[in-house]
C-alpha positions as CSV (number, residue, x, y, z in Angstrom):
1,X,242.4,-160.6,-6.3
2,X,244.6,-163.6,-7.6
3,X,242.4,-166.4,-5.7
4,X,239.0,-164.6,-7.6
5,X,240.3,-164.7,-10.9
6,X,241.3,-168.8,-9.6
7,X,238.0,-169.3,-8.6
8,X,236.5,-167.7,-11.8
9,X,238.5,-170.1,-13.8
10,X,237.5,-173.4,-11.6
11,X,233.7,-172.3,-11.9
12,X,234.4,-171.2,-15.7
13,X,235.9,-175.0,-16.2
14,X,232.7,-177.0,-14.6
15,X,230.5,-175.1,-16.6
16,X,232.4,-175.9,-20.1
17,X,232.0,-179.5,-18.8
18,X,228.8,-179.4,-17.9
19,X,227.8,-177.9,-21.3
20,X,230.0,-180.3,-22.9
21,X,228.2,-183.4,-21.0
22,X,224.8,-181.2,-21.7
23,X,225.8,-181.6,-25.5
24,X,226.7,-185.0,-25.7
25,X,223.2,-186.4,-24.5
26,X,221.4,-184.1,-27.5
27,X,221.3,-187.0,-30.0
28,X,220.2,-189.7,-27.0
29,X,217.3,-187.1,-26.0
30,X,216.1,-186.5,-29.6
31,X,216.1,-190.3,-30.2
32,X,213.9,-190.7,-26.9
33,X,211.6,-187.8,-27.6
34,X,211.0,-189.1,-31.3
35,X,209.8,-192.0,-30.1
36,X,207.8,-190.1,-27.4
37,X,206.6,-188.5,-30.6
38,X,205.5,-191.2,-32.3
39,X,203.4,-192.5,-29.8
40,X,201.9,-189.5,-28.6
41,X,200.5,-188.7,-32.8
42,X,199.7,-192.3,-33.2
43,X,201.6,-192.9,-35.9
44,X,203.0,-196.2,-34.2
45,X,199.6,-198.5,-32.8
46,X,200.3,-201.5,-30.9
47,X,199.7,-203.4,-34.1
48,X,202.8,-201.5,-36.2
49,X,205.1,-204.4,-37.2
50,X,208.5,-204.7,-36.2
51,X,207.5,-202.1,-33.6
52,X,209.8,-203.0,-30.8
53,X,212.4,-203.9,-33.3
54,X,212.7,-200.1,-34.6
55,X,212.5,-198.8,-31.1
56,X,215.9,-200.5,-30.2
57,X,217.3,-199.1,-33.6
58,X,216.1,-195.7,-32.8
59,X,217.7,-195.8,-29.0
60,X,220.5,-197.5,-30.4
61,X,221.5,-195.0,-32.8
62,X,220.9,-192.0,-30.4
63,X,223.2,-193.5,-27.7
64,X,226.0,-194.8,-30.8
65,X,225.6,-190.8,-31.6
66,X,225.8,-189.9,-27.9
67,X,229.3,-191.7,-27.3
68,X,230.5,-190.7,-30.7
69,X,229.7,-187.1,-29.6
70,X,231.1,-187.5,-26.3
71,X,234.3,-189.3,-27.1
72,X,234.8,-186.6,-30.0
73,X,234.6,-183.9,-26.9
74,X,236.7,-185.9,-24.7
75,X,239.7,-186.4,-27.2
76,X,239.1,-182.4,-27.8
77,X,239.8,-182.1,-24.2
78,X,243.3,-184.0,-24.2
79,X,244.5,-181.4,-26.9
């Protein structure tokens, strides 16, 4: 009965990280589906200026968000 309840808690702590990872790559996937977005409605054309300059801004930002979400979650963990 003891080694259940052990295993319960090993498969209970890989799914908290897994969510936990899950979570942190939200603001990453959002930045990558907005541009998606964008291209898909049209709003960006290959003539929009500064195009590629606001795409690295927009990935930038989500992964910035990703780590800041991550590390938050990791130092969470140490506690």
């Amino acid at each position: 009965m003891v080694v259940f309840f052990g295993m319960l808690n090993s498969l209970k702590t890989k799914i908290r990280k897994t969510l936990k990872v899950a979570v942190a790559f939200i603001p990453w996937l959002i930045s990558i589906y907005l541009l998606y977005w964008f291209e898909y409605s049209e709003i960006w054309t290959s003539e929009t200026a500064h195009r590629g300059k606001m795409s690295v801004a927009i990935l930038a930002t989500g992964m910035g968000l990703s780590f800041l979400v991550q590390s938050r979650l990791a130092r969470q963990q140490k506690k």
